[in-house]
N, C-alpha and C positions, 0 to 999 in steps of 0.2 A: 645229764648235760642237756641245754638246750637244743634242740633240735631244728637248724637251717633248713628251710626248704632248701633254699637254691644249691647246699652240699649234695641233700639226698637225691635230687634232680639230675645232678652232676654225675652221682656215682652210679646210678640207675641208667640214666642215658648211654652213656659214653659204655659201659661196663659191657651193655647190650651192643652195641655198634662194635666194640673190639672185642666181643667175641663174634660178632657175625661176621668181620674180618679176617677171625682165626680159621672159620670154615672156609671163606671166600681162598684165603690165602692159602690153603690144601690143596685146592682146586675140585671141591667136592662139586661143584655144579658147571654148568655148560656153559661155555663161553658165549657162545652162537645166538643164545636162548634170550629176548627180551629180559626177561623176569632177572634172571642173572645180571643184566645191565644195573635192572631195577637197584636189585640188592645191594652190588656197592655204592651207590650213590646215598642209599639207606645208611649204610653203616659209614659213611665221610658224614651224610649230615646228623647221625646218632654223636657221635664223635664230638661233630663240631659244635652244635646247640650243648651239648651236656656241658663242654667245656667253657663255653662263653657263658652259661649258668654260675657255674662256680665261682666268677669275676661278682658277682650279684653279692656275694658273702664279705666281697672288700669294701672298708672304708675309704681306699680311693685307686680304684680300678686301674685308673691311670699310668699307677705304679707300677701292677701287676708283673712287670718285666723282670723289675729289678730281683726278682724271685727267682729268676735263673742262673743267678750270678751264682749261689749258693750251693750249687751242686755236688760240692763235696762234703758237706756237711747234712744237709738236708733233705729229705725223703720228699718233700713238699717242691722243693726246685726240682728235685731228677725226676718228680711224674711230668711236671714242666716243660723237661728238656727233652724226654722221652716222647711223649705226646706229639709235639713237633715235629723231631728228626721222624718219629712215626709215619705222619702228615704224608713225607716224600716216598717210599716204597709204594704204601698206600694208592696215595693221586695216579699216581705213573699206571700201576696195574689195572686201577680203573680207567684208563686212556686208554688204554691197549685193548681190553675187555670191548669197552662201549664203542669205539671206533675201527678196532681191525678183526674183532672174534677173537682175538688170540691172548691165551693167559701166561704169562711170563713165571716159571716156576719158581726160578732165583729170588724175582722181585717179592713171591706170594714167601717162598720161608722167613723172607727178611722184613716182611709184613706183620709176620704169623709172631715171630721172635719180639718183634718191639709193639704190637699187643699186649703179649703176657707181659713183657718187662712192665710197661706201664701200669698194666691192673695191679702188678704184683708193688711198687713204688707206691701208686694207691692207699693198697691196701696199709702198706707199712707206714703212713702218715700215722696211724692209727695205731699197727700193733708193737710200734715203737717206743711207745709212752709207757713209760712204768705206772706213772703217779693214777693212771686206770686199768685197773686189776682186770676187769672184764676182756679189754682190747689187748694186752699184751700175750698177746699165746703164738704159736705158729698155727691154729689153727683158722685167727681171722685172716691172714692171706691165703690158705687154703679154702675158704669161703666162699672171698673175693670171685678168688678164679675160678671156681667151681661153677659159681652161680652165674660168673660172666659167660661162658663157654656154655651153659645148660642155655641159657637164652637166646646165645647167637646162633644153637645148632636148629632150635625152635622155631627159630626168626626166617634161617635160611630153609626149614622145613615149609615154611608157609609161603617162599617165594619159589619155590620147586614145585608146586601144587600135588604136591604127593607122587612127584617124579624120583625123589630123590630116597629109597625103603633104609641107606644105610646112615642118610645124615637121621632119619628117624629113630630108627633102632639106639645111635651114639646120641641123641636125645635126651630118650626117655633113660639109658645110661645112666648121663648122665645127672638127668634130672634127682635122679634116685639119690648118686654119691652126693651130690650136693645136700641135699633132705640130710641125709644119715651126720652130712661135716655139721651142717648147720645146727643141728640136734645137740650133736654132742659139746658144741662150740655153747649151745644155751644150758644146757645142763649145769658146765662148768664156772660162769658166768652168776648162775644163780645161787650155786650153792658154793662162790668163791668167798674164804673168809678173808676181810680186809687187812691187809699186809700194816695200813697207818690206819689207827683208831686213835682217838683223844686221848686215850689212856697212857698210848705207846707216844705221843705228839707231848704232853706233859709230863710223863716220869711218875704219876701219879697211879697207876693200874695198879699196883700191891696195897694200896688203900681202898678202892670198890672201884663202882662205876664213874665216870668223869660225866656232867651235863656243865649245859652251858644256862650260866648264870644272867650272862645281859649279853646283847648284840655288840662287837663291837664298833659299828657304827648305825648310826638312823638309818641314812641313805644306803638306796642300791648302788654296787657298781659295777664294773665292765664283769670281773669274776663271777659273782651271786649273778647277774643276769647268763652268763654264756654256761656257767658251772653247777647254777643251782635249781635244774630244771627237774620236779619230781612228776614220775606218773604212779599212780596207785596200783598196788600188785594187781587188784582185779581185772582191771581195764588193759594191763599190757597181757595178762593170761589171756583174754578175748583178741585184742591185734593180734597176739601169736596164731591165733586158732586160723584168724582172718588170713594172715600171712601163709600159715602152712595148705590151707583150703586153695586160694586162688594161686599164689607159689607152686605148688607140688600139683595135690590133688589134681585139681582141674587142668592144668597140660597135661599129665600123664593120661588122664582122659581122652582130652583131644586129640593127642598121639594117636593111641588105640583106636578110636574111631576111623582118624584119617590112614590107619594102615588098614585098616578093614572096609573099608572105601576105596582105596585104590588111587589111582589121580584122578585127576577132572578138578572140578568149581570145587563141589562138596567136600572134596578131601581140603580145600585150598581155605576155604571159609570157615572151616573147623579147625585151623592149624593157624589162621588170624584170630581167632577167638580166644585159643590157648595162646597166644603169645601178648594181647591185651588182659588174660587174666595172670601170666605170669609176671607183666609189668607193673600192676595193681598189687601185686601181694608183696613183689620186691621191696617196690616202694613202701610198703609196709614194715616189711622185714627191717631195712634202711632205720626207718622212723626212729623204731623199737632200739637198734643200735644204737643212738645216738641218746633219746631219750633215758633210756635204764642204766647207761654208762656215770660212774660212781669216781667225782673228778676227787682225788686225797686232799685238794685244796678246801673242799668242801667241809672237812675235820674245824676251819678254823670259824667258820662260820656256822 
């Protein structure tokens, strides 16, 4: 499928910010502590840019609302309505945090909770779809959250400056389980055989193979341009490499070093280093999602 910048932006941003939420809302770091200040103000505006990204994807932004109405039917309205009602635990704990030192634990689980709900609503935009054999599993919103929560604990490691040894340690964690979801989430992905082929879409498969004779139209249109996006096995095997390198690899790196370093600067600029190379490889990973995904409408053309 073609591949939106402004989605993978969206889901790379935001994914990072509600999971540095999820740490913030535990109350793994000091209230008292500037950098702590820092941090959620990081993950309202991770949040907030990812999300007004996404609007970037519409034909008429404008409307964007009316999207909410749909809640009960639609995975696309409730990360909508989620995201918002999100907004308010949110704001408030960062009020409290930046202006009185003190972290509200109520507000922080009620934070913590419509994070994941959001990433997991996300995620299900995607593993919702039948007609894309690759997205529909449970293990793409196991993913989601894995990789969201591996970022935000990374993210909040690097605003702790190596104060914080256990958001580290559930880090590198979880960096790892993420690696292993993600792994097995492409394995199956790749060597997924298509549920609707031309054969099975014609009735025609107990006579041979089915090819396609003539296009059925000259022109491109909305599907063929959003559906008929191809990358070449070689090139998406190298972004994997890319993706898993700066993704994995190189935080877990970073990690390592900044536990062996202790706090100060150095721990602090080794652990911003790993959280820009694990933004880089996401946004890769992202691409790859979207690009290699195998839309069934694709059979007719």
């Amino acid at each position: 499928m073609h591949p939106a910048f402004s989605i993978i932006l969206f889901t790379t941003l935001s994914g990072l910010g509600y999971g540095l939420a999820v740490v913030l809302g535990l109350g793994f770091l000091d209230p008292s502590l500037l950098s702590t200040k820092l941090a959620y103000l990081a993950s309202l505006a991770l949040i907030g840019i990812g999300l007004l990204s996404s609007l970037l994807h519409l034909g008429n932004p404008q409307r964007a609302w009316r999207a909410l109405s749909q809640w009960r039917s639609s995975w696309l309205s409730r990360e909508g309505v989620m995201a918002i009602a999100t907004f308010v635990p949110l704001t408030l704990n960062a009020t409290l945090v930046i202006f009185t030192d003190r972290y509200d634990a109520i507000l922080g689980l009620i934070g913590v909770l419509g994070a994941l709900v959001t990433v997991y609503c996300t995620s299900m935009i995607y593993a919702s779809l039948r007609t894309v054999g690759s997205w529909h599993t449970r293990l793409t919103p196991l993913c989601f959250i894995l990789i969201s929560l591996a970022g935000g604990l990374l993210l909040a490691g690097a605003f702790a400056g190596g104060n914080a040894l256990m958001v580290e340690l559930l880090a590198l964690a979880v960096i790892l389980l993420a690696l292993i979801a993600k792994m097995v989430w492409r394995n199956r992905a790749t060597t997924l055989v298509p549920v609707s082929t031309p054969e099975s879409a014609t009735g025609l498969g107990f006579i041979g193979k089915v090819r396609l004779f003539e296009r059925p139209h000259a022109l491109d249109n909305y599907l063929t341009r959003e559906m008929g996006f191809r990358v070449a096995r070689k090139h998406a095997a190298k972004l994997w490499v890319v993706a898993f390198f700066f993704g994995a690899i190189l935080p877990i790196l970073t990690l390592l070093i900044a536990m062996a370093a202790g706090s100060g600067p150095t721990a602090q600029l080794v652990l911003v280093a790993g959280v820009v190379a694990h933004f880089l490889g996401v946004f890769v990973e992202r691409w790859l999602f979207f690009a290699e995904a195998k839309h069934a409408v694709m059979n007719y053309y």
